[in-house]
matplotlib code that plots the C-alpha trace (Angstrom):
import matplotlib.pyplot as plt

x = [-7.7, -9.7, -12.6, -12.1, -8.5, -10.4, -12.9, -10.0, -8.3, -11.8, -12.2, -8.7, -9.4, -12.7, -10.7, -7.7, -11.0, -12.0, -9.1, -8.4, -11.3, -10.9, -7.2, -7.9, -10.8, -8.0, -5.1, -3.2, 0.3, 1.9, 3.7, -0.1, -1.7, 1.1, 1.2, -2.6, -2.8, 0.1, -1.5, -5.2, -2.9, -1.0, -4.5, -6.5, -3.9, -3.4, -7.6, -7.3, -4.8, -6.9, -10.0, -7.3, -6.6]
y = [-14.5, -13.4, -11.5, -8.5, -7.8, -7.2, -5.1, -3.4, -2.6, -1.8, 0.9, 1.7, 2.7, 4.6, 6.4, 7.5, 8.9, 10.9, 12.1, 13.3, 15.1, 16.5, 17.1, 19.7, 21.3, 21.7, 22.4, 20.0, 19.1, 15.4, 15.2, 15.8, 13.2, 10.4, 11.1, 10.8, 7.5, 5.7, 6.7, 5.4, 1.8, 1.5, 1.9, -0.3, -2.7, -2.4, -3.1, -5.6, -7.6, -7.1, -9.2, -12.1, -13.2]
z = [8.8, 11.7, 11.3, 13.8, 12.0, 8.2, 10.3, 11.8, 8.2, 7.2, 9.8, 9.2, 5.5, 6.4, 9.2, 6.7, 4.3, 6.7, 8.2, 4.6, 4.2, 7.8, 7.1, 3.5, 5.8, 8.9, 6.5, 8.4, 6.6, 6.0, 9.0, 11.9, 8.6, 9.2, 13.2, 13.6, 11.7, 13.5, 16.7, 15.3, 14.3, 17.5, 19.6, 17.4, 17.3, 21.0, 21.4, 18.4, 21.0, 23.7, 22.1, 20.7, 24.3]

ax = plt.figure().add_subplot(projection="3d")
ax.plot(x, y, z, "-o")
ax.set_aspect("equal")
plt.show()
């Protein structure tokens, strides 16, 4: 497994703590919580791609 993808799903797991946190503090429902995270997955594995060429 490359390296840069288990710091990706690292950073991925850090990022959904966070946005939980930020979410209860925003009172953002499900639907903005599952929206931001498939737009922070599609960018980092758009960047992820970027670096495997």
């Amino acid at each position: 497994m490359d390296s840069g993808l288990i710091l990706l799903i690292f950073l991925a797991f850090l990022f959904a703590w966070g946005l939980n946190r930020v979410r209860r503090a925003f009172r953002l429902g499900p639907v903005a919580y599952v929206g931001v995270m498939i737009a922070f997955v599609v960018v980092m594995l758009a960047i992820w791609g970027q670096t495997v060429r």
